[in-house]
N, CA and C atoms as an extended XYZ file, in Angstrom:
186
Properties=species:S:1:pos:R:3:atomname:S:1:resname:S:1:resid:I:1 pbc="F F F"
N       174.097     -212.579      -34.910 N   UNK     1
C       173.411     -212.468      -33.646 CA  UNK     1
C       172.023     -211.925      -33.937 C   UNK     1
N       171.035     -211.963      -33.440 N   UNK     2
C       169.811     -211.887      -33.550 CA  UNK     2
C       169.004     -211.279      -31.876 C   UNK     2
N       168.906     -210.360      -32.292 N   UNK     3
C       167.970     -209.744      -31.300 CA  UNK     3
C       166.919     -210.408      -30.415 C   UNK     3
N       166.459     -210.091      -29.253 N   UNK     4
C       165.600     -211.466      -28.647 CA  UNK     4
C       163.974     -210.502      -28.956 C   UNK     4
N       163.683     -209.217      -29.244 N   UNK     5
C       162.384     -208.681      -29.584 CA  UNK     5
C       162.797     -207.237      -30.186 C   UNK     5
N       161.734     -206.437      -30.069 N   UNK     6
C       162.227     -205.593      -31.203 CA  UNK     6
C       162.810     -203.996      -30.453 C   UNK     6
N       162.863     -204.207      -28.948 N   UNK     7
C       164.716     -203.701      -28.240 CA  UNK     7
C       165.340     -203.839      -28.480 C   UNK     7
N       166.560     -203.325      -29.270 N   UNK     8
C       167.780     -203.792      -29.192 CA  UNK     8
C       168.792     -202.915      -29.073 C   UNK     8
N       170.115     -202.931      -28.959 N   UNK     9
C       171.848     -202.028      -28.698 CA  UNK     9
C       171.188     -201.106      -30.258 C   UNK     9
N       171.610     -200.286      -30.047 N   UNK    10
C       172.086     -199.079      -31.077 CA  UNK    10
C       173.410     -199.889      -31.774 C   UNK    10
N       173.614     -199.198      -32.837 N   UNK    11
C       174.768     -199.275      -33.744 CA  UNK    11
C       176.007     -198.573      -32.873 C   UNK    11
N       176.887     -199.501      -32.852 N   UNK    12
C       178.050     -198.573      -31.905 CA  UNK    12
C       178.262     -199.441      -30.520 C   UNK    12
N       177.754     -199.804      -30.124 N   UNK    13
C       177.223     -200.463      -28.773 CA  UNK    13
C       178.238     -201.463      -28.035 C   UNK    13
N       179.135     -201.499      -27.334 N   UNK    14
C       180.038     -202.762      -27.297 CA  UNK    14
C       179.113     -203.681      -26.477 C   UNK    14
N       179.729     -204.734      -26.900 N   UNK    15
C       179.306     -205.902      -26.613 CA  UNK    15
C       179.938     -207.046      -25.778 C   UNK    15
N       179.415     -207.640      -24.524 N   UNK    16
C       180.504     -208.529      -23.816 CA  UNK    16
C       179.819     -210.175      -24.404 C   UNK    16
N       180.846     -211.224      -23.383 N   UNK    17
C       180.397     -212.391      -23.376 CA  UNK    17
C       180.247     -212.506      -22.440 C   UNK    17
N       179.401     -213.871      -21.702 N   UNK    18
C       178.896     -213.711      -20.318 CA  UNK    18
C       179.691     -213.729      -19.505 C   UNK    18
N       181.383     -213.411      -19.873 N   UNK    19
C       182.048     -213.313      -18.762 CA  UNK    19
C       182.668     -212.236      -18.363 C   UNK    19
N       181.691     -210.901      -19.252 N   UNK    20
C       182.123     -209.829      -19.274 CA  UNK    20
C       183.029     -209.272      -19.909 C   UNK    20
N       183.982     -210.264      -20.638 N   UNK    21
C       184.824     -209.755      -21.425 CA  UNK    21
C       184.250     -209.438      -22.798 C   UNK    21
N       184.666     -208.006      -23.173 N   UNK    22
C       184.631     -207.729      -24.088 CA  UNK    22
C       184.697     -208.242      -25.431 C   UNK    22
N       183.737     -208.257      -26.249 N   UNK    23
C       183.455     -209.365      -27.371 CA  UNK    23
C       184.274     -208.623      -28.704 C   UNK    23
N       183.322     -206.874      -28.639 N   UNK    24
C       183.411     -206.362      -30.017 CA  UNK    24
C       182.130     -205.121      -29.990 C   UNK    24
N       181.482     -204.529      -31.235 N   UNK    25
C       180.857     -203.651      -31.141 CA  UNK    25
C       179.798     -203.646      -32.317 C   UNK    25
N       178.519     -203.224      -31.988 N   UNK    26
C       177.468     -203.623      -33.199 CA  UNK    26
C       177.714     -202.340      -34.003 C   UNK    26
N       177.496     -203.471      -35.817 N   UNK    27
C       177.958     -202.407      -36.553 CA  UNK    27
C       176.935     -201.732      -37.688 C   UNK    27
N       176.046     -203.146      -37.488 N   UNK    28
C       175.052     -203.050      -38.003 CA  UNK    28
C       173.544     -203.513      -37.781 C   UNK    28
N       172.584     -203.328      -37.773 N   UNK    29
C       171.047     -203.768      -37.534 CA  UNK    29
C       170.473     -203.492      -38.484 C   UNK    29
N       169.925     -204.918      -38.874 N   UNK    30
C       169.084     -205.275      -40.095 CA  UNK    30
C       168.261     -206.226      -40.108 C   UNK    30
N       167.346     -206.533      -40.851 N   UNK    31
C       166.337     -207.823      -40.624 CA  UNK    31
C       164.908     -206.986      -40.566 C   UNK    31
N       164.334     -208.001      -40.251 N   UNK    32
C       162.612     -207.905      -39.429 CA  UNK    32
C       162.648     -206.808      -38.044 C   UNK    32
N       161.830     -206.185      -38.234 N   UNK    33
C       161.516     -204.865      -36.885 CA  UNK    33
C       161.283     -205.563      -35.891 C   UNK    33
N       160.684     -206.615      -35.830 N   UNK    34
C       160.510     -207.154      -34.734 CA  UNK    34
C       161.059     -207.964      -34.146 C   UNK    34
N       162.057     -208.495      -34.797 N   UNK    35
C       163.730     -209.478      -33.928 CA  UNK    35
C       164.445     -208.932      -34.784 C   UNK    35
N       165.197     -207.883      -34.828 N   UNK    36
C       166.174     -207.870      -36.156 CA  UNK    36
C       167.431     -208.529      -35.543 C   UNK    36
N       168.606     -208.594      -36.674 N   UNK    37
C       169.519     -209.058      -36.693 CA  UNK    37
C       170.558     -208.172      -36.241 C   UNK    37
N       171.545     -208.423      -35.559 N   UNK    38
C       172.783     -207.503      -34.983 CA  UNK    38
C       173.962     -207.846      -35.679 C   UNK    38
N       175.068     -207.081      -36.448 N   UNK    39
C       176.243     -207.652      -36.869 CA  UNK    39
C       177.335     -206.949      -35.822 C   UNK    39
N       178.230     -207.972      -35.333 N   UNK    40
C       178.799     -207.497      -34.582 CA  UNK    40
C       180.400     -207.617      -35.085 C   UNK    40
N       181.016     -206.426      -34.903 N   UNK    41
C       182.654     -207.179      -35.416 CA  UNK    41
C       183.530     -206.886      -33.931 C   UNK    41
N       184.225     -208.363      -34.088 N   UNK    42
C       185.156     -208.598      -32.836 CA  UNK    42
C       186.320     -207.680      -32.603 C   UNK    42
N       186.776     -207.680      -31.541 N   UNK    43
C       187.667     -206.492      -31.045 CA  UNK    43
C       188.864     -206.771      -31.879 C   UNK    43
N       189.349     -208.367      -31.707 N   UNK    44
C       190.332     -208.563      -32.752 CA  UNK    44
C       189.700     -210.269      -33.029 C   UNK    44
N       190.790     -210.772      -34.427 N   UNK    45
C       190.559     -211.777      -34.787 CA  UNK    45
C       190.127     -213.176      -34.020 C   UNK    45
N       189.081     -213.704      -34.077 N   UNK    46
C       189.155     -214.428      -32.968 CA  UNK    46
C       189.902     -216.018      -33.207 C   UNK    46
N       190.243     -217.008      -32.212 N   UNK    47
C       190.791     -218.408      -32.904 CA  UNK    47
C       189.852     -218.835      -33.385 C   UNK    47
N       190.250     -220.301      -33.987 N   UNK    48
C       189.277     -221.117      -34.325 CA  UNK    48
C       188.224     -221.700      -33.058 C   UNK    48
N       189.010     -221.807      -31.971 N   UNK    49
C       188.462     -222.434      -31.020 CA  UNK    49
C       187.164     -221.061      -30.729 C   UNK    49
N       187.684     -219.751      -30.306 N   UNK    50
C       187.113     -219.121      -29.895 CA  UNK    50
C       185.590     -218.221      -30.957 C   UNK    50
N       186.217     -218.937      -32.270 N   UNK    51
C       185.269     -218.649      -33.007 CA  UNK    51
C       184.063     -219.318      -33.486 C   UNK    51
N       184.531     -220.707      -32.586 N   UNK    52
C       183.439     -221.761      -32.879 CA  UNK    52
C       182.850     -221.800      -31.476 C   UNK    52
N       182.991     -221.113      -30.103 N   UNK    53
C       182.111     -220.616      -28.780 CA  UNK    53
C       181.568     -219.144      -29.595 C   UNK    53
N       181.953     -218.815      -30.236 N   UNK    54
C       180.610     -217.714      -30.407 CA  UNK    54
C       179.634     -217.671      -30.692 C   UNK    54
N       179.812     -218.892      -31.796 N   UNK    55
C       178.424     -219.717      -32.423 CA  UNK    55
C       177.106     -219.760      -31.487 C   UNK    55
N       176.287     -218.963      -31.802 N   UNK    56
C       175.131     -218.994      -31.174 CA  UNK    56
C       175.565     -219.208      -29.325 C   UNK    56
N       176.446     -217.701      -29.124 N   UNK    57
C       176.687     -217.369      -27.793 CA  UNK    57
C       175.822     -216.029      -27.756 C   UNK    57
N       175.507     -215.839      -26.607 N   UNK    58
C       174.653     -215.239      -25.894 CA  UNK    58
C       175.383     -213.810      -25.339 C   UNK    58
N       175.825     -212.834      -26.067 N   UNK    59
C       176.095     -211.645      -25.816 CA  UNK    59
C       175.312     -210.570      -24.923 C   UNK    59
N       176.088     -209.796      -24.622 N   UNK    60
C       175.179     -209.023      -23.808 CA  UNK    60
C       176.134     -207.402      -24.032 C   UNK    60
N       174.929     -206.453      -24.111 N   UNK    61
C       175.736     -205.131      -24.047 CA  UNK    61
C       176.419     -204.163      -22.831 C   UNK    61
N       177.277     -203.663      -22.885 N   UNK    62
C       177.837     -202.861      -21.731 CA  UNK    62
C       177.096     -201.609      -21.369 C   UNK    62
């Protein structure tokens, strides 16, 4: 996931999908200061199906 400017969630931060459900929690921020990168790990394993909608899905923090 990638930050949209150089605001972003703190480390720790949970994270939804746009349907509010709970995604997971950022664990890490790294990259460029000015978009960095967010690593996020999921609450639990996700499917295949559900792991191929995350793909460049649009998270949002709680």
């Amino acid at each position: 996931m990638r930050a949209n400017g150089p605001e972003y969630p703190p480390e720790g931060t949970i994270v939804t999908d746009a349907r509010g459900v709970v995604t997971g929690r950022v664990v890490r921020v790294f990259g460029p200061v000015a978009r960095p990168y967010l690593s996020v790990r999921p609450r639990r394993p996700p499917t295949p199906a559900e792991g191929v909608a995350l793909l460049d899905a649009t998270l949002r923090r709680e």
